[in-house]
N, C-alpha and C positions, 0 to 999 in steps of 0.2 A: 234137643228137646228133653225137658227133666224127667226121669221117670220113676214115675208111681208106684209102689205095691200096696196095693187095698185087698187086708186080712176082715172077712166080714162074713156072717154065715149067713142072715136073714138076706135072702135073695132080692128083697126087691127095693131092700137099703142098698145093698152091692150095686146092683143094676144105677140106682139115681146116681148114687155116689159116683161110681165111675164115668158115666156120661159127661157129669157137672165137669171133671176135671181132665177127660177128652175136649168138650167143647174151652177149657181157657188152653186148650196147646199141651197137655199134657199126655207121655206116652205109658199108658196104666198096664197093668198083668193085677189079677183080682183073682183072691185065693178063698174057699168058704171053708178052712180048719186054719188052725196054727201050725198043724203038720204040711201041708199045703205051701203057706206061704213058709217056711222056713226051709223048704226045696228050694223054692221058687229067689231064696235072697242069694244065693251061690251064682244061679246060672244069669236072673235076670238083673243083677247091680244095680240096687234101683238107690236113687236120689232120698229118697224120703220113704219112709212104714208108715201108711195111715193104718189104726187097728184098734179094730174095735175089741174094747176089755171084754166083754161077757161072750166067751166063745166057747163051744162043746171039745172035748176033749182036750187038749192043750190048752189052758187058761192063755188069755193075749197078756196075763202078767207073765206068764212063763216064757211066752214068746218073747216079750219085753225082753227079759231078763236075757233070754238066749242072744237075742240078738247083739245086746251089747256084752255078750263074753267074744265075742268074734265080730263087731264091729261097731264105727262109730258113725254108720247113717242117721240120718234126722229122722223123728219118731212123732208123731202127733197120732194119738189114742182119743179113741170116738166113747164118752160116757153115756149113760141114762142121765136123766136130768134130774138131780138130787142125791145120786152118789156120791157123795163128797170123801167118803171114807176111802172107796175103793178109787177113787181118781188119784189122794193124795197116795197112797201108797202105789198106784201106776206111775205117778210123778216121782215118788222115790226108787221106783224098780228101773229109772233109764229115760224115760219118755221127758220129750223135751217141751212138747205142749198137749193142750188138748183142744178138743171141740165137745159139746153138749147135743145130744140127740133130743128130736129132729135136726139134723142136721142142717144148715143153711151152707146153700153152695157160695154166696158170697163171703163167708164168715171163712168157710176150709182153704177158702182158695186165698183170701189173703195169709194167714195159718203157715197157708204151704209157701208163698212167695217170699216171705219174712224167715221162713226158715232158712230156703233156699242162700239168699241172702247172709244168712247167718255163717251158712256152709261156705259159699263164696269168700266174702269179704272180713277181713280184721277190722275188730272195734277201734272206738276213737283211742287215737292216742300212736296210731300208726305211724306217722311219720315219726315218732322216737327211735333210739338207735335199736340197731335188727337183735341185740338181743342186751335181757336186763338182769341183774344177779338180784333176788330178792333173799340173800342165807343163800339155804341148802336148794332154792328155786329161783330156776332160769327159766324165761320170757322169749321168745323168737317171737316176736310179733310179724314181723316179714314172709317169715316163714310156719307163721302157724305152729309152733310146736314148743311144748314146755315140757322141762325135764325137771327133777327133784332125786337132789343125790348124784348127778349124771345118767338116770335113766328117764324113757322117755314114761310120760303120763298120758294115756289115752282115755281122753276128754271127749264128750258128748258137746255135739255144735251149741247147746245153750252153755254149757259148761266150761266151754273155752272163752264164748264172748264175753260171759259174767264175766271170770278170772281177767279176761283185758279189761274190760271196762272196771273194775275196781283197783288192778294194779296200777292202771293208768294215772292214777289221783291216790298215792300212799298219803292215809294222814287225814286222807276229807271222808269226813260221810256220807256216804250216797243211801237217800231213804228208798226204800221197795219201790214206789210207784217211779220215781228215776229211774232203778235199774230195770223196773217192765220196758219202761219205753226205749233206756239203753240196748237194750238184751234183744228183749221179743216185738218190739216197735208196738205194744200196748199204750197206744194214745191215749187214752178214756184211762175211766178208773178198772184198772184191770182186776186179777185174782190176784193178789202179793203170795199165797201158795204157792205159783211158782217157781217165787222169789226164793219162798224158803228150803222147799223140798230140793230145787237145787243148789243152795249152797249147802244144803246137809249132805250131799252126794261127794262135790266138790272137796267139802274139807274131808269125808274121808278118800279121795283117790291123795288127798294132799296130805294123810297118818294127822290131820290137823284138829280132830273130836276130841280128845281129851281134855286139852287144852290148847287154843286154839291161838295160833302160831303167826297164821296169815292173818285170814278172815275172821275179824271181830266183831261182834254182835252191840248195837247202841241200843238197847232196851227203848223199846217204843217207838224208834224210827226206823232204823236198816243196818247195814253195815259200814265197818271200815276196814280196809287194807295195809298191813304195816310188816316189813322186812323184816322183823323179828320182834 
């Protein structure tokens, strides 16, 4: 059974929230501070952080943050609907997707299934050999794990499936609304934000912002992946 931590202070958002994703099989622990839930990720291991950004005390950007200095569970962060500032920069603090308040329990719940998902299973391109020299970055697709330099990189579950699904295809350019649907299984025309906030993440765990090594930007459509 997957389980849940739902960081959320307004009680009676908690309350629906939780219910929603009790009833699709889900096993929730529902914390109302950041302090709270950042007890609560030690003893309960949960699967997935839903968390909502506008929290009293500990900002859920800080929680964000916190939570990926010490791990790389799946994050989807609950906005206001029109934040866009404060979403993108939750996008760039770690969080791997979001949802828009009011919340819609079918909307979270696929959210969460697709991430799961994500956590689970290697992007296309798996059946290639279990590990690919890109330079100074090495690929385990089999095993889930890439290293740069010979150390390991700890990647955030969108952050790895981008990284497969781009290195997968060196050389082709894959436009955003591709790698939504590759990545976060955004069928529809999704948010390409994203797309972008985490390859901004990715090239820096990859020292790759300066000048940019892997991941190369096609002005106006998306990116491309090239070994050096």
């Amino acid at each position: 059974m997957p389980r849940i931590l739902l960081i959320e202070d307004d009680a009676a958002v908690r309350r629906a929230v939780q219910l929603a994703l009790r009833h699709h099989g889900h096993e929730v622990v529902a914390a109302s501070t950041g302090e709270e839930g950042m007890n609560y990720l030690g003893s309960f291991r949960p699967d997935v952080v839903v968390l909502d950004l506008m929290l009293p005390g500990m900002s859920g950007l800080d929680v964000c943050r916190r939570i990926r200095e010490r791990e790389q569970v799946g994050i989807i962060m609950m906005t206001a609907k029109g934040d866009s500032v404060d979403m993108i920069v939750g996008l760039e603090a770690g969080a791997d997707d979001y949802v828009v308040k009011p919340v819609q329990a079918r909307v979270l719940e696929a959210r969460v299934r697709a991430l799961l998902r994500r956590l689970d299973a290697p992007a296309s391109g798996a059946a290639r050999p279990r590990a690919e020299s890109h330079g100074d970055l090495t690929v385990d697709r089999a095993g889930m794990l890439v290293t740069h330099r010979g150390r390991p990189v700890g990647l955030a579950p969108s952050e790895l499936r981008l990284l497969l699904a781009l290195s997968a295809a060196p050389g082709q350019v894959l436009s955003r609304q591709q790698l939504l649907e590759a990545v976060w299984e955004h069928s529809y025309h999704g948010d390409i934000r994203l797309v972008d906030a985490c390859v901004k993440r990715l090239r820096g765990k990859l020292g790759d912002l300066g000048a940019p090594r892997y991941i190369h930007t096609v002005r106006g459509f998306g990116y491309c992946f090239r070994s050096s």
